[in-house]
C-alpha positions, 0 to 999 in steps of 0.5 A: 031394126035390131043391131047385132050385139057384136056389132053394137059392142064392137061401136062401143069399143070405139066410142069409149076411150081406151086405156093405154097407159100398159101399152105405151110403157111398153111401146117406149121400152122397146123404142128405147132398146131400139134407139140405144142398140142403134147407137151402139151399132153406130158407134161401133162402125165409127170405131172401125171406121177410124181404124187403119185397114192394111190393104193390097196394092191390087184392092187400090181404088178412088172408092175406098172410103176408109183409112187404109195403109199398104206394106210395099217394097221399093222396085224402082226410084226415077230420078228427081223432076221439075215441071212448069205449069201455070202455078209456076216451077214444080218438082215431082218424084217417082218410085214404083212400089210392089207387094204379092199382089202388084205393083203401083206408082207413087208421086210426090210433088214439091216439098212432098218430092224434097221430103219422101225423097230423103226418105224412100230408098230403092230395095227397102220395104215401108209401110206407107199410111194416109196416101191419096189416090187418083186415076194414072195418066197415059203419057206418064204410066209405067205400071199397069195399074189403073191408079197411081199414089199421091203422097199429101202434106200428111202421109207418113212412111215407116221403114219395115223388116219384111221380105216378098217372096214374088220380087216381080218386075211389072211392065206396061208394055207398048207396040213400036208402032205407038212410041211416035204418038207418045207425048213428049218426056213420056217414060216408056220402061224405066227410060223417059223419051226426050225428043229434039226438033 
């Protein structure tokens, strides 16, 4: 039995070793181009990565995963605290910040308190950079975002010439039905409740 002569060609190509040597300089051009485009692109995202976004105070997240920074005027500055915990004697420092977009707590705890303290005044806008942020508590809210701003050992804020046009008051309102089971010092307004037994 005759094998067809393409079939018998074909069995041939097979068995004879091939020439590659055009196909993988070819093959390592493009791989090269390849890598190098992607570290370029890499190194490009690094570079904004490492840039300071500005943001709105209603954009403020625990998601964010890049630098960001926000531009806020100073609505309200609550008086200076102490709290004890089980690390001791604290303090704690508030202020209500705004911008066109909404309104956000910021906190500051011990020597944080001492030094935004002398810095952050009432009715002045600043530039606020490396701030944390974590999810409001209930019994401490007196804004209705979701997040509050935690200044940290390397938070910087500059004071800025800007004005809003939209100087609004935000509050988190609550029924009179609900100020009973308020926890204790809460702050309902801009007033906290102290309770005597």
């Amino acid at each position: 039995m005759e094998i067809p002569v393409t079939i018998s060609d074909y069995v041939e190509q097979l068995l004879n070793p091939v020439d590659n040597t055009a196909n993988s300089a070819v093959t390592t051009n493009i791989d090269q181009h390849a890598i190098l485009s992607n570290i370029d692109d890499a190194h490009s995202h690094q570079q904004t990565a490492n840039e300071t976004i500005l943001i709105n105070i209603s954009q403020i997240n625990s998601n964010i995963i890049y630098p960001w920074k926000i531009r806020a005027l100073v609505t309200c500055a609550y008086p200076k605290r102490t709290f004890t915990n089980t690390h001791g004697t604290g303090e704690i420092s508030n202020w209500d910040l705004t911008d066109q977009s909404g309104s956000i707590t910021l906190i500051a705890f011990n020597i944080n308190s001492h030094n935004m303290s002398d810095k952050i005044k009432k009715d002045q806008a600043y530039e606020f950079f490396n701030l944390s942020c974590r999810g409001a508590s209930e019994a401490f809210k007196t804004l209705p975002h979701l997040y509050q701003l935690v200044c940290t050992n390397s938070t910087r804020v500059e004071e800025i010439d800007i004005s809003f046009d939209n100087k609004q008051e935000n509050y988190n309102f609550i029924h009179l039905n609900e100020v009973n089971s308020i926890p204790l010092n809460s702050i309902v307004g801009n007033f906290a409740l102290h309770f005597i037994h």
